[in-house]
C-alpha positions as CSV (number, residue, x, y, z in Angstrom):
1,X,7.1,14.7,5.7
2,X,8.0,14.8,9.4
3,X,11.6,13.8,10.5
4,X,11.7,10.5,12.4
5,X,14.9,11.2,14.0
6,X,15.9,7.6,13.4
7,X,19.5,6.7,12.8
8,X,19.1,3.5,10.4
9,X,16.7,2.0,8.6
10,X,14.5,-0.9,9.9
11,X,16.5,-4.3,9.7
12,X,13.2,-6.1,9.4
13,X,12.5,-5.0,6.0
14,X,14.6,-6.8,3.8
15,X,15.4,-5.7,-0.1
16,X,14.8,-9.0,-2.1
17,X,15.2,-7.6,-5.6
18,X,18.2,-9.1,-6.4
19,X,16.2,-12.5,-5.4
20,X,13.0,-11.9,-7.2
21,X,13.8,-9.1,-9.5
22,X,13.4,-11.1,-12.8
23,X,10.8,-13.8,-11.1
24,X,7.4,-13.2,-11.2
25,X,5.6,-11.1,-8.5
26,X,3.4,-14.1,-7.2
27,X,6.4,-15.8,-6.1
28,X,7.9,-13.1,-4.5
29,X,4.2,-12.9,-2.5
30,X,4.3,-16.8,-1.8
31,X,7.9,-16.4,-0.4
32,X,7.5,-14.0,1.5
33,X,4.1,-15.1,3.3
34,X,6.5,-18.9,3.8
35,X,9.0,-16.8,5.5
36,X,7.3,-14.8,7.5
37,X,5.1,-18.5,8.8
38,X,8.3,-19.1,9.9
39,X,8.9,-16.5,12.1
40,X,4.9,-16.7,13.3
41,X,4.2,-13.7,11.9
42,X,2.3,-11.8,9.3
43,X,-1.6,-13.6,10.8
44,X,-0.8,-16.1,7.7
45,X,-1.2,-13.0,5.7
46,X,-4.5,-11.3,7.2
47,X,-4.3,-8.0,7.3
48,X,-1.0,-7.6,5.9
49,X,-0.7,-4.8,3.8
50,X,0.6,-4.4,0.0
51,X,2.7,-1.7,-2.2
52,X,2.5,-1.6,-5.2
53,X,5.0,0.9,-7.6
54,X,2.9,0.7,-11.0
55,X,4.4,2.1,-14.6
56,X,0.8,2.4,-16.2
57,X,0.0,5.6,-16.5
58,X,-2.4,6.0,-13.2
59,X,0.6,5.0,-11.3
60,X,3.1,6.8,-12.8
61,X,0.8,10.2,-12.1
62,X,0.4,8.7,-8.4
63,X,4.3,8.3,-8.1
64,X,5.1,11.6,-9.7
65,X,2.3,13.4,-7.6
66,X,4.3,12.2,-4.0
67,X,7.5,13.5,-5.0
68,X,6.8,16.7,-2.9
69,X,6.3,14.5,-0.2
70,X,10.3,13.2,-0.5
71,X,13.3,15.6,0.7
72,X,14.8,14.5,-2.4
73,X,11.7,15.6,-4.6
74,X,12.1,12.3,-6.9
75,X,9.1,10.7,-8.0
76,X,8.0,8.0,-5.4
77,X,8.7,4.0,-5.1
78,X,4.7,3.3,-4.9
79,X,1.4,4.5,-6.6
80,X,-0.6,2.0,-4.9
81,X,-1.7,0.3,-0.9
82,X,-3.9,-2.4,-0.7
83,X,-4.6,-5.2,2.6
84,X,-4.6,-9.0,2.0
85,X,-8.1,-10.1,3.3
86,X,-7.7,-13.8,4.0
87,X,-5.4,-16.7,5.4
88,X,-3.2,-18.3,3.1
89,X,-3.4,-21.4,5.3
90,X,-4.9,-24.1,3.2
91,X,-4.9,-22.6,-0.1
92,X,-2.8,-23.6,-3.3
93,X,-2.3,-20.6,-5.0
94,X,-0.7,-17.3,-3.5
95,X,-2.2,-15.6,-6.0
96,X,-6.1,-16.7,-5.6
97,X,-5.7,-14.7,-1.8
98,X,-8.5,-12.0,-1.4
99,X,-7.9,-8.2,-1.1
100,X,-9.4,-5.4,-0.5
101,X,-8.7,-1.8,-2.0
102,X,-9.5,1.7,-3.0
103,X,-8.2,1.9,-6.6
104,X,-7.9,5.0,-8.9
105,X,-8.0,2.4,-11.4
106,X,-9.6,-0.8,-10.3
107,X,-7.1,-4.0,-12.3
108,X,-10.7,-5.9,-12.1
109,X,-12.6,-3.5,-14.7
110,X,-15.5,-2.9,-12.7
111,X,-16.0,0.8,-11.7
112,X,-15.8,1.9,-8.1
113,X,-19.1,1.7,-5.9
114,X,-20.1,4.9,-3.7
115,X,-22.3,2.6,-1.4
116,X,-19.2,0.7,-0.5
117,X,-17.0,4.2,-0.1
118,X,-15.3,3.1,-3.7
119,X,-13.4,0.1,-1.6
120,X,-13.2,-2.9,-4.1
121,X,-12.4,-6.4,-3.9
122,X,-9.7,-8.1,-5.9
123,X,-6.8,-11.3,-5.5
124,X,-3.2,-10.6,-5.4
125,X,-3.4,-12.4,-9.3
126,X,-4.0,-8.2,-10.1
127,X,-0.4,-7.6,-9.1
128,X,1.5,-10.8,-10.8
129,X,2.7,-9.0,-14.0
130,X,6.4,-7.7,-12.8
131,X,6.4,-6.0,-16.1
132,X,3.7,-3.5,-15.3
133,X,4.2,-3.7,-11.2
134,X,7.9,-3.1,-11.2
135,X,7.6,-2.6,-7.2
136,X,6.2,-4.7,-4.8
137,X,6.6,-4.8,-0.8
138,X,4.5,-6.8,1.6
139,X,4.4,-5.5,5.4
140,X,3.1,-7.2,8.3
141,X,2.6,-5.2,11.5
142,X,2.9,-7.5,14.3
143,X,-0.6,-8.1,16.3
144,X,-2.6,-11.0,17.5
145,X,-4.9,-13.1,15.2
146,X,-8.0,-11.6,17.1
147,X,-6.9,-8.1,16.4
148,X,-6.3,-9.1,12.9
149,X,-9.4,-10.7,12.3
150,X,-11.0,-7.5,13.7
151,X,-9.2,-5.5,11.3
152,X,-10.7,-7.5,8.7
153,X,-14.1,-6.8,9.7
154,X,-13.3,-3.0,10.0
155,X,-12.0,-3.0,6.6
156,X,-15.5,-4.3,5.4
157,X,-17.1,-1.5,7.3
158,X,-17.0,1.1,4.6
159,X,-18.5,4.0,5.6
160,X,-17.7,3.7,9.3
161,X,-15.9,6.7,9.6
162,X,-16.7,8.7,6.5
163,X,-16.6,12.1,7.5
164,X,-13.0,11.6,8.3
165,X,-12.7,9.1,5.4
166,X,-14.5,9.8,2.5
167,X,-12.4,8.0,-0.1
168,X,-15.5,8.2,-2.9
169,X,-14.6,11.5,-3.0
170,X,-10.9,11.8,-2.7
171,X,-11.3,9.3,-6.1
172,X,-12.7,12.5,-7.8
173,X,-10.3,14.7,-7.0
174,X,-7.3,12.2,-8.1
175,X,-9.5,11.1,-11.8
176,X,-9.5,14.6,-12.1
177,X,-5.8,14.8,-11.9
178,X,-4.8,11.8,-14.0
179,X,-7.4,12.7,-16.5
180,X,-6.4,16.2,-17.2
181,X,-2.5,15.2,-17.0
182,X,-1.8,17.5,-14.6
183,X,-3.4,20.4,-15.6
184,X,-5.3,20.1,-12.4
185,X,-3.0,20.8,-9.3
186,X,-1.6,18.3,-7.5
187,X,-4.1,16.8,-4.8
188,X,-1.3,16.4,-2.4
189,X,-1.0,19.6,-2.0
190,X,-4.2,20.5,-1.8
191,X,-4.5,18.0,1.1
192,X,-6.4,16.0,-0.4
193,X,-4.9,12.1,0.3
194,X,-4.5,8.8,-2.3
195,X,-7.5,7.1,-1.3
196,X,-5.7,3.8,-1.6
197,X,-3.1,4.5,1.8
198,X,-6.0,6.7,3.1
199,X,-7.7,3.7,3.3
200,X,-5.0,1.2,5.1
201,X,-4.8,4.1,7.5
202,X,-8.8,4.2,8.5
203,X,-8.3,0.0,8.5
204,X,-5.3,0.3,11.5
205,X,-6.8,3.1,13.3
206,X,-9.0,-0.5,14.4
207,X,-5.9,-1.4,17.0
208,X,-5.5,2.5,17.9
209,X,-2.1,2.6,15.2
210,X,-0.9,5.8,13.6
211,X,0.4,4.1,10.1
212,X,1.5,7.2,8.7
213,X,3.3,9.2,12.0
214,X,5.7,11.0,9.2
215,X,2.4,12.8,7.5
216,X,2.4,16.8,8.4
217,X,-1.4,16.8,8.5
218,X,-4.4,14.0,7.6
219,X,-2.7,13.7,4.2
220,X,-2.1,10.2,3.2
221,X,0.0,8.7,0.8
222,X,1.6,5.1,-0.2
223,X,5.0,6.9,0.6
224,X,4.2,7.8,3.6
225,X,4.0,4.3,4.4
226,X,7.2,3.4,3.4
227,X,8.6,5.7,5.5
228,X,6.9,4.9,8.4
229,X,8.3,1.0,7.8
230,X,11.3,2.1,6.9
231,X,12.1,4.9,9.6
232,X,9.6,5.0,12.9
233,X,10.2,1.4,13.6
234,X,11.4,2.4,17.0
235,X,8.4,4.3,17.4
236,X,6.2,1.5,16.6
237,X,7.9,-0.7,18.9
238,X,7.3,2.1,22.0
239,X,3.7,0.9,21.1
240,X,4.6,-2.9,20.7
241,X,4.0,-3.0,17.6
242,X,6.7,-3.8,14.8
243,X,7.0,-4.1,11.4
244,X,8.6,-6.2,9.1
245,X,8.4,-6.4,5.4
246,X,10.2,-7.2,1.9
247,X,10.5,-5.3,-1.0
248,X,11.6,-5.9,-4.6
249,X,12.3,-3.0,-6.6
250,X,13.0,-2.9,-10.3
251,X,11.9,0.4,-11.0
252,X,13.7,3.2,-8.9
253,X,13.3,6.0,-11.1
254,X,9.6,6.1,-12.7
255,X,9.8,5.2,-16.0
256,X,6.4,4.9,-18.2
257,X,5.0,1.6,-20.3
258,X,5.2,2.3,-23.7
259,X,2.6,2.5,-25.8
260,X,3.2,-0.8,-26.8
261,X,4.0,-2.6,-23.7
């Protein structure tokens, strides 16, 4: 993880957990979307990106995995990146908003596809339970609706770029992983990136954006994401580009469902 030489945090990405820490995670989405209408940001949600800190046991191997990536070597915030694919304008329901994402485990029970480069489909309904997905953030990087819509359209492009990106096979690597408990080294540091931010990152490379500045190499992670909102916001803004967000966090230190949660 680079240095960002940044003295504070970003001001524009505000902790909300005392607001929505014992409220469900849809209206922590909904409210966050309303504000961020307000300010005429966010593209009404297109393009905006999720984290997601998950206490099943994918995610808890995904957050436990990143902690070499942290200068206090603590498990990470986040096991999990996704983008919001649509508009919220005109809809009812927060939680009936399409996404798209490259999940270890997919929430919607069907199994990856290596035609579409294992990038699923899903609505932000997946992350409601607050129980399961103790932490969840929403960022919006600012950009035009044009630029966002094109984003869109890149994110459906799945194997534009697979060379660089191959995200089927970065899944493999991580099922590996989970499945042998860690018996398996760690893909992180074996360079081999979470599919999930990998894939955000091939999505913003669309308007020319580094997302993940603070990564030593083409290693990609959710926490490197966080820190990248958190800490090279002056960077972004050298670019014109800024981003704001909200987080709620419940579950700092990585604790495990039991068995029968």
């Amino acid at each position: 993880m680079r240095f960002s030489k940044s003295t504070k945090k970003n001001p524009d990405v505000r902790d909300w957990t005392d607001r929505y820490g014992k409220k469900r995670n849809g209206q922590f989405f909904a409210d966050t979307l309303a504000s961020w209408k307000k300010q005429k940001i966010g593209n009404g949600g297109l393009m905006a990106i999720g984290l997601i800190g998950q206490r099943d046991l994918p995610g808890h191997t995904l957050r436990t995995a990143q902690s070499l990536l942290r200068w206090d070597l603590r498990p990470s915030l986040w096991s999990h990146a996704f983008v919001i694919a649509g508009q919220l304008n005109g809809r009812t329901n927060v939680l009936d908003l399409p996404l798209l994402e490259v999940a270890l485990h997919p929430r919607t029970g069907e199994f990856p596809r290596p035609e579409r480069n294992g990038v699923g489909e899903g609505t932000l309904r997946l992350y409601d339970n607050p129980k399961v997905d103790a932490n969840v953030a929403l960022l919006a990087v600012t950009m035009s609706e044009t630029e966002a819509k094109g984003l869109a359209k890149r994110a459906r492009t799945y194997n534009l770029d697979r060379v660089r990106y191959n995200l089927w096979d970065m899944l493999g690597v991580w099922q590996g992983h989970l499945w042998s408990h860690g018996m398996r080294p760690n893909p992180l540091r074996d360079g081999v990136p979470i599919a999930a931010s990998s894939y955000v990152e091939f999505i913003y490379e669309g308007i020319d954006l580094d997302l993940t500045p603070a990564a030593s190499s083409r290693n990609s992670a959710p926490e490197h994401l966080w820190n990248a909102a958190l800490w090279w916001h002056e960077a972004f803004k050298e670019q014109n580009r800024s981003i704001a967000g909200a987080c709620v966090l419940r579950d700092k230190g990585c604790s495990l469902l039991g068995a029968d949660e």
